[in-house]
C-alpha positions as CSV (number, residue, x, y, z in Angstrom):
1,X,0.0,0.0,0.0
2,X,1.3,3.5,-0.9
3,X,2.4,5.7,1.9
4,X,0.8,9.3,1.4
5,X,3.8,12.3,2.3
6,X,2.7,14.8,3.5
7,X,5.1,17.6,2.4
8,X,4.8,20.4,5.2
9,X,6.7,17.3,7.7
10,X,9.8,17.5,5.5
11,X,10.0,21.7,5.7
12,X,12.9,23.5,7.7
13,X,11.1,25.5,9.6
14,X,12.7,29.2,8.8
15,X,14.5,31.3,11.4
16,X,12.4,33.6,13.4
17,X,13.3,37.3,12.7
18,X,13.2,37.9,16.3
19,X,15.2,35.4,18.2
20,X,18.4,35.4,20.7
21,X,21.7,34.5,18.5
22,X,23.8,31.7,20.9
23,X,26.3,31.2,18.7
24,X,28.1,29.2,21.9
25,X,25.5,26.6,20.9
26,X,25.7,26.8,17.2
27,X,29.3,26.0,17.6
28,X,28.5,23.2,19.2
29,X,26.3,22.4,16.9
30,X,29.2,22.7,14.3
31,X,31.6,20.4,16.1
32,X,29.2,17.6,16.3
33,X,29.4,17.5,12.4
34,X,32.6,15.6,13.0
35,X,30.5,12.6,14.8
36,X,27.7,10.3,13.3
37,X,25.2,11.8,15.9
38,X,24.0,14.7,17.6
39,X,21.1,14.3,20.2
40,X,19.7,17.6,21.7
41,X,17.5,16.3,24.7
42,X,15.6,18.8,26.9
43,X,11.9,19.3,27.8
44,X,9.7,21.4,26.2
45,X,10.2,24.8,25.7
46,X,13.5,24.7,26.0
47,X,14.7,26.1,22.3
48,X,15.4,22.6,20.5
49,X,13.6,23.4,16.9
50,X,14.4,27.1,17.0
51,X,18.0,26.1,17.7
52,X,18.1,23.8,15.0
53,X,16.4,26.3,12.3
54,X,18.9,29.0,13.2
55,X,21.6,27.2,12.8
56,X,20.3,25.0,9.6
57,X,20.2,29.0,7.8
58,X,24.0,29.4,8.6
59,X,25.4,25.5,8.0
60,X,27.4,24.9,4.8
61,X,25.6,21.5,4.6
62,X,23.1,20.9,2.4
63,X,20.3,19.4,5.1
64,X,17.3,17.4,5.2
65,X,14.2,17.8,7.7
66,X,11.8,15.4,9.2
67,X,9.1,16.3,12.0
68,X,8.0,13.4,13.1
69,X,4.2,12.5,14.8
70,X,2.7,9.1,16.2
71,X,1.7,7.8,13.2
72,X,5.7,7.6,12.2
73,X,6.2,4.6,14.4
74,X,5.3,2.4,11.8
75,X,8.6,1.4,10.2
76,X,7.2,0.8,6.9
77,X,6.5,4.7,7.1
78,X,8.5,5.7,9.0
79,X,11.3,4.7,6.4
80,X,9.4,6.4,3.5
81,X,9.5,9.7,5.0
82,X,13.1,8.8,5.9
83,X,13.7,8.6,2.0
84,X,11.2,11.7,0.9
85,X,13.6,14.0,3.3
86,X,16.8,12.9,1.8
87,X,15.3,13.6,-1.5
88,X,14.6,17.1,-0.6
89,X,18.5,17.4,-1.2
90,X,19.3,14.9,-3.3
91,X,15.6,14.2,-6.0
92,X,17.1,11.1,-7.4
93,X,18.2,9.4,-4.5
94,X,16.6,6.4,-3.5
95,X,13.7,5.8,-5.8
96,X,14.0,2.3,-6.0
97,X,13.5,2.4,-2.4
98,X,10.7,4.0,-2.4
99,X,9.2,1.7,-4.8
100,X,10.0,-1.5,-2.9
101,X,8.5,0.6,0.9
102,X,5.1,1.0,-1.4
103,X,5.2,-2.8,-2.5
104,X,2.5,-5.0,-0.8
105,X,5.2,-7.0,0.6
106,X,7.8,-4.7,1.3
107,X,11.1,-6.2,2.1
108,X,12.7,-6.5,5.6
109,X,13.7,-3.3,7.0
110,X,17.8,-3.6,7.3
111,X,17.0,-4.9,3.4
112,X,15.4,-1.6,2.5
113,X,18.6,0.6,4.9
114,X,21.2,-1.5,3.2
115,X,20.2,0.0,-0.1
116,X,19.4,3.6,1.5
117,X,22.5,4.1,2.7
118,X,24.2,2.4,-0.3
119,X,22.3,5.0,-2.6
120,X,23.4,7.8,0.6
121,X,27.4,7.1,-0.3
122,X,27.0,8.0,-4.0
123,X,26.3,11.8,-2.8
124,X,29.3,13.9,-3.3
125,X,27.6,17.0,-0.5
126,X,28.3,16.3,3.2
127,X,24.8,16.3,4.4
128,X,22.4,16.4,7.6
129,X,19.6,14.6,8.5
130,X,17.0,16.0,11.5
131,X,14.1,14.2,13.2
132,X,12.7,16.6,15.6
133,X,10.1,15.2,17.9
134,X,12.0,11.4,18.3
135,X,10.0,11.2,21.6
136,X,6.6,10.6,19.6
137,X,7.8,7.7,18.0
138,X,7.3,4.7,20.7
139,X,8.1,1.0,18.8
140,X,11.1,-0.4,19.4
141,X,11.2,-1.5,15.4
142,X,12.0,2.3,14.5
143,X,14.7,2.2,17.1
144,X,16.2,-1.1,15.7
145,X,16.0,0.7,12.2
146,X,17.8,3.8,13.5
147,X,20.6,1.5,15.7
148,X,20.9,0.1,12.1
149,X,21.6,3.6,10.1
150,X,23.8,5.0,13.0
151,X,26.0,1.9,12.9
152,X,26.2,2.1,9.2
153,X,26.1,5.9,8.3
154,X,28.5,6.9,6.0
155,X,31.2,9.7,6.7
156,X,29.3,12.2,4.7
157,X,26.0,12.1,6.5
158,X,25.5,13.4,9.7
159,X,22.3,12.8,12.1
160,X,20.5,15.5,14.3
161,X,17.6,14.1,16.7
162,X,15.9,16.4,18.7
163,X,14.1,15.0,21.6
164,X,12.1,15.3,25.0
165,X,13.4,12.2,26.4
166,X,16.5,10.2,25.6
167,X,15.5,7.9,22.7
168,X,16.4,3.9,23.0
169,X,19.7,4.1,20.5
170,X,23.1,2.6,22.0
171,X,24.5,6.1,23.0
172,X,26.6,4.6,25.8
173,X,28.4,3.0,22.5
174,X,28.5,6.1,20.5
175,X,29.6,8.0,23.5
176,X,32.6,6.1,24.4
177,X,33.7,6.1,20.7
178,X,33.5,9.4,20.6
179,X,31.0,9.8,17.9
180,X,27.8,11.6,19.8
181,X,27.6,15.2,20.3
182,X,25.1,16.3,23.2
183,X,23.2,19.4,24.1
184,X,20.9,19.3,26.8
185,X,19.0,21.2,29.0
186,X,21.3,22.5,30.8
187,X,23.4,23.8,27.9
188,X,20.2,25.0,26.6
189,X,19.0,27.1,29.7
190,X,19.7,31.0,29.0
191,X,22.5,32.7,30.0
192,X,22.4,35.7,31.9
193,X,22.8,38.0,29.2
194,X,21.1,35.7,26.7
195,X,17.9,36.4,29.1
196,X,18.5,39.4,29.2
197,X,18.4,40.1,25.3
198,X,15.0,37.9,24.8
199,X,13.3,39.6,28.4
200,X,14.7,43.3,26.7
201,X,15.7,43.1,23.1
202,X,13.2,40.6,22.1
203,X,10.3,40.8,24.3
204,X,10.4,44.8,24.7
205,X,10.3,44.8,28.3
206,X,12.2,47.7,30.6
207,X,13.6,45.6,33.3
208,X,16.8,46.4,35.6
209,X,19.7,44.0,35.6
210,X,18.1,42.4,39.3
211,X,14.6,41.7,37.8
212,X,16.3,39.9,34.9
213,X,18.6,37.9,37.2
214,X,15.1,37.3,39.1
């Protein structure tokens, strides 16, 4: 059965005109491009998708966007939107793929990633793939998949996943090898003077420097 894609979940959401710069976070950001992943975990609220989009306007890297929902727990679809992102940045990728996810029978899913990331290493662009919302997806086949595409993902493609609550990936591995970059909420909280530009600059409010440190 054909998987409908709806368009609007594969959109980088564009920079807000009025938003505080942290480039001490976009650097970050930056130096995680060396590693396979980057997980940004923090509740919400906390800046994740603005974050990304700001930094996505100023990165090099051509990148692909997927906001995931409930429904994207099916692995079957789940991997169709995979391949609708990447084609975002790169049209003919994958189309064979594609076909075989629609099939009525659809082959097994490290099957279907084999070829995906086989089809990923003939790009020549370093690229980035983002799920934002990880959290809503819940089976454990969709984590399987993604343990799958970390272990395999080849040194031009980078992952971004930004999430509520740790997803169920081996970052312990990842971690010791060096190859997971992490912001969380504590790196995400405002600074000081990053409060005090989004409390004055942003939100228009005349407040001494004690009511802002309040």
């Amino acid at each position: 059965m054909s998987t409908p894609i709806l368009a609007t979940k594969l959109y980088v959401p564009p920079p807000q005109s009025r938003v505080v710069l942290r480039p001490r976070l976009t650097e970050r950001l930056d130096e995680g491009l060396h590693r396979r992943l980057t997980l940004i975990s923090a509740p919400a609220g906390f800046g994740k998708t603005t974050l990304l989009s700001d930094w996505l306007a100023g990165c090099e890297r051509p990148a692909a966007w997927l906001s995931l929902d409930e429904g994207d727990g099916d692995p079957t679809r789940f991997l169709a939107y995979l391949v609708a992102a990447l084609q975002t940045i790169a049209p003919n990728i994958a189309e064979g793929v594609l076909g075989a996810l629609q099939s009525p029978q659809p082959p097994p899913t490290e099957s279907i990633l084999t070829d995906l990331l086989n089809e990923v290493t003939t790009v020549e662009d370093e690229i980035v793939l983002v799920l934002d919302d990880y959290h809503l997806i819940d089976p454990a086949a969709v984590d399987d998949a993604l343990t799958f595409l970390l272990e395999h993902l080849p040194p031009r493609m980078h992952l971004v996943i930004a999430t509520r609550e740790d997803p169920n990936l081996p970052l312990a591995r990842l971690r010791a090898r060096g190859q997971l970059g992490e912001l969380r909420a504590a790196d995400l909280r405002f600074t000081p003077s990053e409060a005090a530009e989004f409390l004055v600059g942003v939100m228009g409010l005349s407040l001494s420097a004690e009511d802002i440190a309040a």
